[in-house]
RODO-2510 file (C-alpha; in nm, 4 decimals, decimal comma):
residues 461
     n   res          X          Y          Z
     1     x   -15,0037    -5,7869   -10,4620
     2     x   -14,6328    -5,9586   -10,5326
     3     x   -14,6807    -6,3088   -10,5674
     4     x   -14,5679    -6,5141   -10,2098
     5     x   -14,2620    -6,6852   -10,3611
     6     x   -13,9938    -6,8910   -10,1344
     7     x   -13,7158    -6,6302    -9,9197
     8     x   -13,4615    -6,8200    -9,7914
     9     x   -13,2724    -6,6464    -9,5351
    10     x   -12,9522    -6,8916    -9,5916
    11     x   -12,9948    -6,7938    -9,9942
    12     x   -12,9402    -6,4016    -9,8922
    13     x   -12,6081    -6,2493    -9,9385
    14     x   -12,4570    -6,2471    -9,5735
    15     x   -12,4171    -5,8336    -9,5184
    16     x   -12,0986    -5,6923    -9,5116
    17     x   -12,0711    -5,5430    -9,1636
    18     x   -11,8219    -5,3120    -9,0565
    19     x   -11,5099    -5,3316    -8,8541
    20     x   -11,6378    -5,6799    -8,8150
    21     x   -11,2431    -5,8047    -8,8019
    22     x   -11,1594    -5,5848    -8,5535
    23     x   -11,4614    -5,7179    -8,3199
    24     x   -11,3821    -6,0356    -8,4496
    25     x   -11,0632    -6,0198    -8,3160
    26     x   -11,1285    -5,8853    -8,0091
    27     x   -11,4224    -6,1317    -7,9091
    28     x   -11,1308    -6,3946    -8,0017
    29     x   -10,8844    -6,2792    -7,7546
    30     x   -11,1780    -6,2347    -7,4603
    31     x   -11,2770    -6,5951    -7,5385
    32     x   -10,9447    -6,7452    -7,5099
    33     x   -10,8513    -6,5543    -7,1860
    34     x   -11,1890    -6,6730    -7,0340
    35     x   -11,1583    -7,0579    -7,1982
    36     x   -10,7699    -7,1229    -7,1498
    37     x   -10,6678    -7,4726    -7,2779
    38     x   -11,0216    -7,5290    -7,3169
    39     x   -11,0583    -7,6463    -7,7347
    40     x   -11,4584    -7,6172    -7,7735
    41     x   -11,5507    -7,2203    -7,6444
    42     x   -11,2384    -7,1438    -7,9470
    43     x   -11,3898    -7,3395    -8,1708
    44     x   -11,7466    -7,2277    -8,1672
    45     x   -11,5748    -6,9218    -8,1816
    46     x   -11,4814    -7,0111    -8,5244
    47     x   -11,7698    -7,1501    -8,6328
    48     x   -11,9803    -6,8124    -8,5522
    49     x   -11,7113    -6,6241    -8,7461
    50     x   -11,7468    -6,8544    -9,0339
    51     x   -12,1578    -6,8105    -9,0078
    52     x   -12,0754    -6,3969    -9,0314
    53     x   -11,8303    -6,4219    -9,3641
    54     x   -11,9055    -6,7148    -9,5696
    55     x   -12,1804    -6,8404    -9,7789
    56     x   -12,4547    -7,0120    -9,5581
    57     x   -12,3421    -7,3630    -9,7356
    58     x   -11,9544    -7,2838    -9,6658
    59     x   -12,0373    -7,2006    -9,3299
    60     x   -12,2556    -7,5159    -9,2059
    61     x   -11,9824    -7,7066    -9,3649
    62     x   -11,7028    -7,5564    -9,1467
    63     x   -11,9037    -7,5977    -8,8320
    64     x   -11,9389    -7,9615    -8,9045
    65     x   -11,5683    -7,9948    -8,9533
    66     x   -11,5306    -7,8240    -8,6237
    67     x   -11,7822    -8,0334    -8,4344
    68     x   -11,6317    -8,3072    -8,5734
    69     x   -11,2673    -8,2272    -8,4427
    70     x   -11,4233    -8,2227    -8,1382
    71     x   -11,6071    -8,5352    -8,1084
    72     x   -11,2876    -8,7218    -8,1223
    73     x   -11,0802    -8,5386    -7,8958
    74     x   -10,9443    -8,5906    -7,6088
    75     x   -11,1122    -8,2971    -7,3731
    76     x   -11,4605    -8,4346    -7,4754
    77     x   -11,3593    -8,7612    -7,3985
    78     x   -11,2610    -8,6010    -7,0230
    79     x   -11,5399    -8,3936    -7,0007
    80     x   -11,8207    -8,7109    -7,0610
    81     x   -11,6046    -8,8945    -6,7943
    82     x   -11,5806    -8,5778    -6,5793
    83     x   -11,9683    -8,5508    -6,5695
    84     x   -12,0114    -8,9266    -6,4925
    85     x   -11,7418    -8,9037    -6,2207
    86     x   -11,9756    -8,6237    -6,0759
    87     x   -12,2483    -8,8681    -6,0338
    88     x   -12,0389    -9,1907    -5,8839
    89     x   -11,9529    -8,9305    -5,6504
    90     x   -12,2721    -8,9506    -5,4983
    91     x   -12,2683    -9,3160    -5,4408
    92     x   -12,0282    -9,3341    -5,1231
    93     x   -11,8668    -9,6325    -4,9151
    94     x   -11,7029    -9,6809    -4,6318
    95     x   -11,4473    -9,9373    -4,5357
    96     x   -11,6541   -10,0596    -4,2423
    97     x   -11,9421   -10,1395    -4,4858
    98     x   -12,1568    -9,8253    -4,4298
    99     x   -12,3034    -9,6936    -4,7996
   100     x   -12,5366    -9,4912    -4,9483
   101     x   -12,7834    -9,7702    -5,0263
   102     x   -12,8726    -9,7946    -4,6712
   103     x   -12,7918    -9,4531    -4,4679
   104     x   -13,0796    -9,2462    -4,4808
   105     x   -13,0263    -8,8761    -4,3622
   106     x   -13,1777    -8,6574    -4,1232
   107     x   -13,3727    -8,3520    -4,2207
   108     x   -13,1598    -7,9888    -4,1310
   109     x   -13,4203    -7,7587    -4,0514
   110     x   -13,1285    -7,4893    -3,8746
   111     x   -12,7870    -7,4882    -3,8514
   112     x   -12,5064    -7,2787    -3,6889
   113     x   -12,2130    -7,1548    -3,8130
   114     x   -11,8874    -7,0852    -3,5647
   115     x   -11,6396    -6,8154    -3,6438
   116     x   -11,6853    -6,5168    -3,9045
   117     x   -11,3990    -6,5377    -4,0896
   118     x   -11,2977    -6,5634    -4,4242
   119     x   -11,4537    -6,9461    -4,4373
   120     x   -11,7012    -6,8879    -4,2344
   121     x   -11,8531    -6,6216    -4,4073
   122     x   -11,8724    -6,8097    -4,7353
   123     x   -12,0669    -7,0777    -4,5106
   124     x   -12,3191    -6,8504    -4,3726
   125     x   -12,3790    -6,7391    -4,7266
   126     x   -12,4249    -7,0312    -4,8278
   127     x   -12,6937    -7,1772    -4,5926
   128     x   -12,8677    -6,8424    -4,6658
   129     x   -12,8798    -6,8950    -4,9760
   130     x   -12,9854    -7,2876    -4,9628
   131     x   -13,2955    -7,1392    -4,7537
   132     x   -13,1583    -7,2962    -4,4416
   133     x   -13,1967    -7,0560    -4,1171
   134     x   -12,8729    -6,9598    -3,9444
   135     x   -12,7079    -6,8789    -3,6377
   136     x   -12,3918    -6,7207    -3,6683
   137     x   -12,1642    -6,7377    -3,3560
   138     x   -11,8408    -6,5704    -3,3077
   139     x   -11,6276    -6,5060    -2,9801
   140     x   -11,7022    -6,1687    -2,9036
   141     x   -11,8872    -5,8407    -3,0227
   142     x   -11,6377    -5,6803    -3,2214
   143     x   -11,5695    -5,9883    -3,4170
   144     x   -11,8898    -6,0276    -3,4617
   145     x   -11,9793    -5,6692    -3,5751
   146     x   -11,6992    -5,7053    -3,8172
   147     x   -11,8169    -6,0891    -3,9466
   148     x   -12,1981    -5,9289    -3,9623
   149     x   -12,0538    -5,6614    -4,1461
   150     x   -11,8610    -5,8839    -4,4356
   151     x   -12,1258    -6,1562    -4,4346
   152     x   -12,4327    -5,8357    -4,5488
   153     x   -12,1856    -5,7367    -4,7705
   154     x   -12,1462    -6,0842    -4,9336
   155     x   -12,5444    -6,1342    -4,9390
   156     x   -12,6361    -5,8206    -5,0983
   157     x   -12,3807    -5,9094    -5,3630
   158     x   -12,5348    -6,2544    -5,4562
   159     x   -12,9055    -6,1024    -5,3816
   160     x   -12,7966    -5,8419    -5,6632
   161     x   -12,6897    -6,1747    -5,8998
   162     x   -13,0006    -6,3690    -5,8366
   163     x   -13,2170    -6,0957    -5,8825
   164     x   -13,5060    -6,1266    -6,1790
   165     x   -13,4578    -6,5024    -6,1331
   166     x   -13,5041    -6,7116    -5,8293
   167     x   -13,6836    -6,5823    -5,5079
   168     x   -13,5112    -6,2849    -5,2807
   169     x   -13,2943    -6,3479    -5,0151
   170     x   -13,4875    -6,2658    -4,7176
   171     x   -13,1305    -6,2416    -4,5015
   172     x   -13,2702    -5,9476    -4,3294
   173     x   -13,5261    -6,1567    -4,1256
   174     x   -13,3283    -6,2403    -3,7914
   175     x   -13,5915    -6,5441    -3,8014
   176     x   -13,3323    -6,6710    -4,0844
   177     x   -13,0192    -6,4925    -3,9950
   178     x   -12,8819    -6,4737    -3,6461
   179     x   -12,5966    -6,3272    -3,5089
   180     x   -12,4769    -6,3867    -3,1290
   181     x   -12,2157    -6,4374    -2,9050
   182     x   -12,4005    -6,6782    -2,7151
   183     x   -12,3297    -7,0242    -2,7011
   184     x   -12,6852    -7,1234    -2,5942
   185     x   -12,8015    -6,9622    -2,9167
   186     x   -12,7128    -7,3612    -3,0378
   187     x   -12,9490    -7,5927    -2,8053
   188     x   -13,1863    -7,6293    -3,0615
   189     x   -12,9839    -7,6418    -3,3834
   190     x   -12,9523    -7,9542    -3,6178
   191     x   -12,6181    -7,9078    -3,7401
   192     x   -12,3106    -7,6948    -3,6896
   193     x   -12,0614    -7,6138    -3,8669
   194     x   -11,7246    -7,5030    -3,6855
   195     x   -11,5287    -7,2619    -3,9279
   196     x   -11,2501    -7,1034    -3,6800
   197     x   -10,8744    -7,1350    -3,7819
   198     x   -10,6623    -7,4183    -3,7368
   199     x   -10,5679    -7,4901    -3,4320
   200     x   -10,6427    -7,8222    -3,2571
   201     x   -10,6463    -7,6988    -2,8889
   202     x   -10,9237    -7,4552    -2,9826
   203     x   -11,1064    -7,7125    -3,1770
   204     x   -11,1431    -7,9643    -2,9329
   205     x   -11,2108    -7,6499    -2,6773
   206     x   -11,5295    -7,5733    -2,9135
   207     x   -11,6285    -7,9335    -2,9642
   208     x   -11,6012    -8,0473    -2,5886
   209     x   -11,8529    -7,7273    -2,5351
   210     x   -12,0364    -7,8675    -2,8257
   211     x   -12,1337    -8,1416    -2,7253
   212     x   -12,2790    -8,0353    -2,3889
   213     x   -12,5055    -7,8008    -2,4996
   214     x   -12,6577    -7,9056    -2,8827
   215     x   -12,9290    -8,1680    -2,8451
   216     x   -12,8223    -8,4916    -2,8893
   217     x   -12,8729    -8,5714    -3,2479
   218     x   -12,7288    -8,2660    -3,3738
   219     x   -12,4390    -8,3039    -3,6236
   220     x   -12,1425    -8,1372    -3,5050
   221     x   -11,9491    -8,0522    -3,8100
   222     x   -11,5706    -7,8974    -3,8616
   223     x   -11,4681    -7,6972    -4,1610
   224     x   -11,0878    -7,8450    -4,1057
   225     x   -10,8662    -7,8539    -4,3869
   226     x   -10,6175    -8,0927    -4,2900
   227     x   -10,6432    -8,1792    -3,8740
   228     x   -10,7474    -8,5164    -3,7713
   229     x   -11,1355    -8,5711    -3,7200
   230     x   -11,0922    -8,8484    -3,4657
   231     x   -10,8822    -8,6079    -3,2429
   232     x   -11,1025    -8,3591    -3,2503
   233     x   -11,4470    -8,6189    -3,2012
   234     x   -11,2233    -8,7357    -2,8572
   235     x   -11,3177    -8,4019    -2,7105
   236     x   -11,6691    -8,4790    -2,6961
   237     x   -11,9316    -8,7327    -2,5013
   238     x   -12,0793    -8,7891    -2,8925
   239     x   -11,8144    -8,8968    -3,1441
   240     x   -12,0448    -9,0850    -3,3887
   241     x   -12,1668    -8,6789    -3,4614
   242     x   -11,8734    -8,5717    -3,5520
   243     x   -11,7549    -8,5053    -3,9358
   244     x   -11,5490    -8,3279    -4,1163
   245     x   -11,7588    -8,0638    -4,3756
   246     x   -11,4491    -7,9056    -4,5507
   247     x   -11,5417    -7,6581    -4,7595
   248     x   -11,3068    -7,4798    -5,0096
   249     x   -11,2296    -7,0748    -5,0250
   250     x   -11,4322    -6,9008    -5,1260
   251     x   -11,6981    -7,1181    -4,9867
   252     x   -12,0037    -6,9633    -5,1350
   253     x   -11,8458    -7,0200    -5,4640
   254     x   -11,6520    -7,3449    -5,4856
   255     x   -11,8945    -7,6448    -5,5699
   256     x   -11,6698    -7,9112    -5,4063
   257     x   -11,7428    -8,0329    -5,0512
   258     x   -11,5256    -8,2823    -4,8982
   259     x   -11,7093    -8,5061    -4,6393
   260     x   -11,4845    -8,6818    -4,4048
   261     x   -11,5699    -8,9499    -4,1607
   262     x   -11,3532    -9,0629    -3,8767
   263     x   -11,3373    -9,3851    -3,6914
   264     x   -11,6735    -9,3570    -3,4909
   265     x   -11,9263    -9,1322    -3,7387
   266     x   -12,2468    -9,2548    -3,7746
   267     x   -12,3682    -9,3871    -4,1700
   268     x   -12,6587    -9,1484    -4,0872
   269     x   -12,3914    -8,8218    -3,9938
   270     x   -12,2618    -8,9051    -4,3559
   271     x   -12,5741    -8,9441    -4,5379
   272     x   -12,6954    -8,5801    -4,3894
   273     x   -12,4141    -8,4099    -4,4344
   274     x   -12,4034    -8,5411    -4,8384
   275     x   -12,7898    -8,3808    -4,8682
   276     x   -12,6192    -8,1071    -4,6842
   277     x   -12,3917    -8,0864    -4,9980
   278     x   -12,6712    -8,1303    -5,2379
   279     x   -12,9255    -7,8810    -5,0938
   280     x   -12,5748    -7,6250    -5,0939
   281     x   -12,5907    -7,7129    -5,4449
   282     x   -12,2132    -7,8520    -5,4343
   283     x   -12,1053    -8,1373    -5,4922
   284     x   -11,9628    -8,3565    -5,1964
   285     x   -11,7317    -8,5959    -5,2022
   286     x   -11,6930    -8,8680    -4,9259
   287     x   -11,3311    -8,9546    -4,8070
   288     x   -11,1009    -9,1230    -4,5046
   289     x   -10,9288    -8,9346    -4,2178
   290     x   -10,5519    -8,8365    -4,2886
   291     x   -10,3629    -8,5316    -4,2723
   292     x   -10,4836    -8,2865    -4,5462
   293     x   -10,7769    -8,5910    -4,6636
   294     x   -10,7965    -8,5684    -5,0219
   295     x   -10,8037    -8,2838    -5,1450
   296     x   -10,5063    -8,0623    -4,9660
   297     x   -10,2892    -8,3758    -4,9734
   298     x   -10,3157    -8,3454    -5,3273
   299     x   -10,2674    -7,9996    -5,3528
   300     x    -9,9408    -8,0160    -5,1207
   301     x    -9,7107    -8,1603    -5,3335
   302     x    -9,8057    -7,9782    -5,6264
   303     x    -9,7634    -7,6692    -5,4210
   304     x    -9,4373    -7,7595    -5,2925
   305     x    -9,2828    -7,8509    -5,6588
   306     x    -9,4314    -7,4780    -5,7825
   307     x    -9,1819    -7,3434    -5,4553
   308     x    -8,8966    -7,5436    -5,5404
   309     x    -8,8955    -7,4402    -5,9095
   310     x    -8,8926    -7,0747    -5,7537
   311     x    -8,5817    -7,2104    -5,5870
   312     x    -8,4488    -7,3186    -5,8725
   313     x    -8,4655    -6,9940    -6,0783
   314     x    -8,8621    -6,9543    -6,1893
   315     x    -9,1296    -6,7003    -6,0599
   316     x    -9,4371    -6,7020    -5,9803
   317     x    -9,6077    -6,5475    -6,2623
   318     x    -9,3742    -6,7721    -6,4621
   319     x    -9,5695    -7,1190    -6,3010
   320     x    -9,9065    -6,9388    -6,2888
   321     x    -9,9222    -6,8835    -6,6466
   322     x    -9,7957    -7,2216    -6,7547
   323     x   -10,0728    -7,3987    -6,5280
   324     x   -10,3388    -7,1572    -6,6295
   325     x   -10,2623    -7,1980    -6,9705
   326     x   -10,3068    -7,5921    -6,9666
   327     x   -10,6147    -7,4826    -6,8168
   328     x   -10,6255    -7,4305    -6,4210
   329     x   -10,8580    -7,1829    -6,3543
   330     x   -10,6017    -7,0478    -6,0926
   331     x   -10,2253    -7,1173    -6,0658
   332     x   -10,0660    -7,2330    -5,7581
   333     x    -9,9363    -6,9125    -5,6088
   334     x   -10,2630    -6,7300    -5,6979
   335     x   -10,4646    -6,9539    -5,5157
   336     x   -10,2128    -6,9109    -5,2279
   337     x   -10,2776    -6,5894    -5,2196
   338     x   -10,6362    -6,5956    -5,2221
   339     x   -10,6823    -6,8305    -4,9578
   340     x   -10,4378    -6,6469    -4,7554
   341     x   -10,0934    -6,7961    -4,7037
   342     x   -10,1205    -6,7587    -4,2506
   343     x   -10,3580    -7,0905    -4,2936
   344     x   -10,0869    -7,2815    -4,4136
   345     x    -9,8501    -7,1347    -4,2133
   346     x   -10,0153    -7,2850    -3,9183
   347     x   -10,0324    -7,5816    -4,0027
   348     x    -9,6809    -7,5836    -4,0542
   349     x    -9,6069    -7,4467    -3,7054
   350     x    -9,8527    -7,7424    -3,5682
   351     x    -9,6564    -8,0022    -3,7696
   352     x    -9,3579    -7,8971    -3,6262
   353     x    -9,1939    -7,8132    -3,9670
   354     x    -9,0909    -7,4667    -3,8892
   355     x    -9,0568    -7,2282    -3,5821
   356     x    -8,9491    -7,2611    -3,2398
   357     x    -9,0365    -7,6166    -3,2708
   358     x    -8,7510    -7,6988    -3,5129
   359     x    -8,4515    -7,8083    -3,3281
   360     x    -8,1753    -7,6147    -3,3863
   361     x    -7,8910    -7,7182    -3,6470
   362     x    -8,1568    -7,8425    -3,8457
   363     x    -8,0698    -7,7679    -4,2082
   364     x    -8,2797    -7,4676    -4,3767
   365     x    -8,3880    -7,7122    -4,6647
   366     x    -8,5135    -7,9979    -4,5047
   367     x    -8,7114    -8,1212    -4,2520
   368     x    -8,8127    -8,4727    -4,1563
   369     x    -8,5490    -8,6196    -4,4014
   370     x    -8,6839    -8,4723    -4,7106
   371     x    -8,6693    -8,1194    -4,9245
   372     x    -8,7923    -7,8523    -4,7428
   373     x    -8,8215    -7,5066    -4,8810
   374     x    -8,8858    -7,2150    -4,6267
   375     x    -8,9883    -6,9233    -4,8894
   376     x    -9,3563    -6,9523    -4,8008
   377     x    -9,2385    -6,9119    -4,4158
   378     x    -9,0018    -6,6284    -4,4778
   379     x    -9,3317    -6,4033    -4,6366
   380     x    -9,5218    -6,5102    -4,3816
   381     x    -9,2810    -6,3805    -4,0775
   382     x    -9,2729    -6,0689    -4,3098
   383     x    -9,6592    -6,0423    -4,2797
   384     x    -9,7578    -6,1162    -4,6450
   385     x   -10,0668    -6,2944    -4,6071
   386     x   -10,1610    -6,2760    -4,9656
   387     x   -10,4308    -6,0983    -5,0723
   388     x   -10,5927    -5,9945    -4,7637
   389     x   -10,2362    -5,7679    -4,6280
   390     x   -10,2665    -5,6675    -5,0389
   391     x    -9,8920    -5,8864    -5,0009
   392     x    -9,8015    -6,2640    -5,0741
   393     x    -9,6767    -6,4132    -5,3537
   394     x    -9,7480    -6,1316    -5,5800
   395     x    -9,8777    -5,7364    -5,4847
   396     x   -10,2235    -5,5860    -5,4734
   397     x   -10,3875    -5,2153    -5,5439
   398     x   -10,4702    -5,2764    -5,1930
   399     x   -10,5818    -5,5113    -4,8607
   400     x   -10,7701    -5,7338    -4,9927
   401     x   -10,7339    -5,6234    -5,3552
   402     x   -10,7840    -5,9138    -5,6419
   403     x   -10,5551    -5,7653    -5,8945
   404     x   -10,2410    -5,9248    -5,8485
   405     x    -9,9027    -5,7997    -6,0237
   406     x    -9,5808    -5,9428    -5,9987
   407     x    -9,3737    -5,7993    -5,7192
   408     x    -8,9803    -5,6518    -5,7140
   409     x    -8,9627    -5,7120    -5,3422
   410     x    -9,0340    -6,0528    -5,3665
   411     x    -8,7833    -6,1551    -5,7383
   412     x    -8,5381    -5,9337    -5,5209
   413     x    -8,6152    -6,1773    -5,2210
   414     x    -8,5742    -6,4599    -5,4526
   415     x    -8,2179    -6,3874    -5,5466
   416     x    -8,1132    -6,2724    -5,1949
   417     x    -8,2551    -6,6678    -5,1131
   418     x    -8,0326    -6,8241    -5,3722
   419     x    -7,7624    -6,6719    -5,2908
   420     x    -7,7614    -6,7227    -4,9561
   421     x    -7,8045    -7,1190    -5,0029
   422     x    -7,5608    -7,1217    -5,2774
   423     x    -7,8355    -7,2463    -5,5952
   424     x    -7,7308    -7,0881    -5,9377
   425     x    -8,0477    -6,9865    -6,0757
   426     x    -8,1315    -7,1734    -6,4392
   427     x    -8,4559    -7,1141    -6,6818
   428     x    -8,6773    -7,3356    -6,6671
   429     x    -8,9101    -7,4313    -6,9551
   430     x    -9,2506    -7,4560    -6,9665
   431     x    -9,2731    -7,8197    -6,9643
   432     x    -9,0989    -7,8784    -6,6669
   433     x    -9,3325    -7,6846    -6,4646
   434     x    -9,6187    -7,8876    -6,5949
   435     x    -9,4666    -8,2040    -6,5423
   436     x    -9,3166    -8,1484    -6,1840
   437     x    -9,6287    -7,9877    -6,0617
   438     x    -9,9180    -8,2282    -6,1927
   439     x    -9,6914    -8,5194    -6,1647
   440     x    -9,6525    -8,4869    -5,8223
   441     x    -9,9995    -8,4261    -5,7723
   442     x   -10,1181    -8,7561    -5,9785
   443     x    -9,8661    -8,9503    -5,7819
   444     x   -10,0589    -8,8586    -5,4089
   445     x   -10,3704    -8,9358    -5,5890
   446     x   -10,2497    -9,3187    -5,6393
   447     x   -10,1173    -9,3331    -5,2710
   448     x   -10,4966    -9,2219    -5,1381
   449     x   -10,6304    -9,4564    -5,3705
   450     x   -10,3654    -9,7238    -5,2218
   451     x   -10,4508    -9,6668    -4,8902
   452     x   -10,8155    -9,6575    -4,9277
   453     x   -10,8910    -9,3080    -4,8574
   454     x   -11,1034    -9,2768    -5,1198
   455     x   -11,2914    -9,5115    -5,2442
   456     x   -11,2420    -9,4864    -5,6494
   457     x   -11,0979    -9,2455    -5,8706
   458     x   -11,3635    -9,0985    -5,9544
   459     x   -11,3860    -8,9263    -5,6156
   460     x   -11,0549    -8,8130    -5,6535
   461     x   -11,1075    -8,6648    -6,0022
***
């Protein structure tokens, strides 16, 4: 019987709740660990605190300041070109006039992955999860038991996260999943993927084979991350099939995909392998054939300058939290860690930079003419592989542990290193470790772009 009169919500008093600061506060600090350098997840978290204290009016007044703070910046200004660089990605070239205007792809109805390791596992996942039936091959029973074993473990993980939403992973099915030791296992495959470790002799061992028993259109794809595509395409009768699908650890959760052609692929070999990309909902990038293509050539100088700052007197956690706090998701000797630091290790060894290989009376610190620095050798030769030994860079509750704490051993290692090459340790400031790390890495991006391994910036960015 009261009379239907207008209720605003925004005219009610906003209710007092309690310990609302101390949530407050805490909500703050879990935002900013999860959003670091990132301006707009810390502002919205502002604006929601300024919706829970002040007046309605007050509070849609803030938010507008906020939003407008913003809309001039500078990260919003990246992140629009970011999203558009995403796209352009899409539309590749090549130097000998192939594009994707004209290359039309080939449907990938099964594909085969070779070798069970840490990549290849995050491949098979993958394709499981794209809905794309699978052989997995490895070399002989008990690595295979043990790559069966991971890969289940992996699937029921992201069958837990998918569950309620899309449809099941039906990885039980051996009509999807396959695992064998038997090369003939891949007659009838469209694609496959080669994932073992790098090392060119066994490459070209496993592409030679390749190539004489897949049918003959099959794409025969390897998950290098730095060894020349050509070289390895000379080991079999079918060269124009041969690319380079180089996926990034852990694959079944990195988006990017780095295609690269060598001298002989086929348009059509690219344009697959980019719906490849798209149907592993990642986004693939098309570049040349160098050492380390695009992305690792990148990455190696601004790996190298975090090292020599450790020369000079810095630690690891020290350049970790600098480039995390601009806003890297993962600082340098984290990500070392994680993608184990044996793979580049090896590809050391095969350049000749360190090893038996090296002649003697070369000096400790350089190699080839230029700065060398031999820390990430000396853990390696001491077995810390990073997170998988539960030893690299930093320490681990375990083998292959995630939590990583700064290690004694290794700041003790540090200063036995300096002292033996006679460098007087100095501090080093924040800004330095920026600037030597990302300037180095900007500077390899302009020599790609100069040499035409890529074929704008956007597919560098």
């Amino acid at each position: 019987g009261q009379p239907l009169g207008p209720r605003r919500l925004s005219l009610q008093p906003v209710p007092k709740l309690p310990d609302a600061e101390a949530f407050l506060s805490e909500a703050r600090v879990r935002v900013r660990r999860r959003a670091r350098g990132c301006l707009a997840p810390e502002l919205c978290f502002q604006a929601v605190r300024a919706a829970a204290q002040l007046p309605f009016a007050d509070g849609v007044r803030r938010e507008r300041e906020l939003f407008q703070v913003l809309l001039s910046s500078g990260q919003a200004r990246a992140l629009q070109y970011g999203f558009f660089a995403e796209r352009a990605a899409r539309r590749w070239t090549t130097p000998g006039g192939a594009s994707w205007s004209s290359a039309a792809a080939q449907p990938v109805r099964c594909a085969a992955v070779i070798g069970l390791g840490t990549m290849g596992r995050g491949i098979v996942t993958s394709l499981v999860k794209a809905n794309i039936p699978v052989v997995a091959l490895e070399q002989d029973l008990e690595h295979l038991n043990t790559g069966r074993k991971a890969v289940m473990l992996l699937l029921e993980h992201e069958a837990m996260k998918m569950e309620g939403g899309a449809q099941p992973l039906d990885f039980h099915n051996p009509a999807r999943l396959q695992f064998t030791v038997d090369f003939d296992s891949l007659r009838d495959v469209d694609l496959v993927i080669e994932a073992v470790f790098e090392n060119m002799a066994l490459k070209k061992e496993i592409f030679h084979k390749l190539s004489r028993i897949c049918k003959p259109g099959a794409l025969l794809c390897t998950n290098t991350s730095a060894l020349n595509i050509d070289e390895i395409a000379s080991a079999t009768s079918r060269p124009q099939q041969v690319i380079g699908t180089h996926f990034f650890s852990p694959a079944h959760v990195m988006r990017l995909l780095e295609i690269i052609y060598g001298r002989h692929t086929s348009p059509t070999v690219i344009a697959t392998a980019m719906q490849l990309a798209k149907a592993l909902k990642k986004v693939g990038v098309v570049v040349g054939n160098c050492f380390g293509f695009v992305g690792n050539r990148m990455m190696f100088p601004y790996v190298q300058q975090a090292v020599f700052l450790l020369e000079e007197g810095s630690r690891p956690e020290a350049v970790d939290q600098v480039l995390e706090d601009f806003g890297f998701k993962i600082g340098p000797f984290r990500m070392s860690d994680l993608a184990g630091l044996d793979v580049g290790w090896r590809s050391r060894q095969g350049q000749g930079l360190t090893g038996p290989s090296v002649p003697a009376r070369t000096p400790a610190r350089q190699r080839h003419g230029q700065r060398y620095s031999p820390l990430p050798d000396l853990l390696c030769e001491s077995g810390r592989f990073g997170q998988k030994t539960g030893k690299g860079w930093y320490q681990y509750e375990k083998a292959g542990g995630r939590t990583a704490t700064p290690d004694p051993w290794l700041h003790n290692l540090l200063a036995q290193y300096r002292d033996t090459h006679g460098i007087e340790p100095r501090s080093i400031d924040q800004e330095e470790i920026l600037e030597r790390c990302l300037f180095s890495l900007i500077n390899e991006g302009f020599a790609i772009l100069d040499e035409g391994i890529a074929s704008g910036p956007e597919h560098l960015d």
